[in-house]
C-alpha positions in Angstrom: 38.0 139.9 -13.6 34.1 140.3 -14.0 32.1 139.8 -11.4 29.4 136.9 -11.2 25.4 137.9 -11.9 22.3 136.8 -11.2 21.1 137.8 -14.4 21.9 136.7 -17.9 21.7 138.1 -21.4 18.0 136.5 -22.7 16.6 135.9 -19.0 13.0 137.1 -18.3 13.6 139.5 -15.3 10.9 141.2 -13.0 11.1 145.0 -11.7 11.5 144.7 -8.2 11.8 148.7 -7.2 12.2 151.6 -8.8 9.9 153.6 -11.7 9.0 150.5 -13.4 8.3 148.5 -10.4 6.3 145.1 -10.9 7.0 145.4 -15.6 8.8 141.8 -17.2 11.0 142.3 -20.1 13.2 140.1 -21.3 17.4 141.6 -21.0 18.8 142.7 -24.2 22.4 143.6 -23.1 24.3 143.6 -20.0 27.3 146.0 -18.4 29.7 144.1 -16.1 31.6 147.1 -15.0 28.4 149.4 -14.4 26.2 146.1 -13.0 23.8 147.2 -15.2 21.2 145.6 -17.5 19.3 147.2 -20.5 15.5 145.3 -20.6 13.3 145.2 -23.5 10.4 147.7 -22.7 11.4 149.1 -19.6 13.2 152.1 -18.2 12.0 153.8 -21.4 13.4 157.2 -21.8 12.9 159.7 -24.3 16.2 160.8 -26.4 16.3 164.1 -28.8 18.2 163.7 -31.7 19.9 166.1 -34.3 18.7 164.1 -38.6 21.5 161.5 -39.0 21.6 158.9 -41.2 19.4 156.8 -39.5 17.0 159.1 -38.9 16.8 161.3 -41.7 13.9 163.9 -39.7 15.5 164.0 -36.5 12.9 164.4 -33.4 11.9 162.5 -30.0 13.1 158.5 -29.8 12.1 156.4 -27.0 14.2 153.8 -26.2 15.4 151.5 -22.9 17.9 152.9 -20.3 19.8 150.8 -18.7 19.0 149.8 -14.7 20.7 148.5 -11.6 20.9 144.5 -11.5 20.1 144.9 -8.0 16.7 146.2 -8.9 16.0 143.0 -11.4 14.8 139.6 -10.3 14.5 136.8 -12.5 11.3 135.1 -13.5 10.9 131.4 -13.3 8.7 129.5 -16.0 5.6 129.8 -13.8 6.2 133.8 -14.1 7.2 134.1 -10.6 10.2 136.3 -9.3 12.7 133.9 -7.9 15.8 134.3 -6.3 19.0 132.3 -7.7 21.3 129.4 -6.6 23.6 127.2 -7.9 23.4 123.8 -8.2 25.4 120.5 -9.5 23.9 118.7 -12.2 24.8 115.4 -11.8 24.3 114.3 -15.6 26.7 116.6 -16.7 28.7 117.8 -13.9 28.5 121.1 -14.3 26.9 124.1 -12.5 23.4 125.0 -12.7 21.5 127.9 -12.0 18.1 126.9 -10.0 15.2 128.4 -9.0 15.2 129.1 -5.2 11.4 129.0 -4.6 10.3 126.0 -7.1 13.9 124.2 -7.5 13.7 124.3 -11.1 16.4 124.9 -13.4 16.6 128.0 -15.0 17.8 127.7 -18.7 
């Protein structure tokens, strides 16, 4: 059984420790069973490679590594860090994940 997150795939998250401390990036992929997430632009590491198909000259690639969840917070539309909750929505009666500090939804 997974585990519940905070953090979905597409949500704009905010650094909150770590290397990349205070970057936004929006999350590309998401490991339950590590609790890690991989976010575009950050954690960037640099990867040598052997030519490949792909990459017909070989040499340095940067790409993202992936980080804790615990170190990502997500960022409301006003591009503030928020912390998460869970709400009814009465219109639809379903669960709703809201903004602790403005009481927004977050979509």
């Amino acid at each position: 059984m997974k585990k519940k997150l905070h953090i979905k795939k597409s949500d704009n998250v905010m650094v909150i420790s770590g290397d990349s401390k205070g970057q936004q990036g929006r999350v590309l992929l998401i490991n339950h069973s590590k609790e890690t997430a991989i976010v575009e632009g950050i954690n960037m590491v640099s990867k040598h490679t052997k030519p490949n198909a792909d990459n017909p000259k070989g040499g340095i690639i940067h790409k993202e590594a992936p980080i804790r969840i615990s170190n990502l917070m997500i960022v409301d539309s006003k591009g503030n860090p928020t912390r998460v909750g869970r709400q009814l929505d009465e219109k639809t009666n379903k669960m709703v994940r809201v903004s602790i500090k403005s009481g927004e939804v977050i979509k």
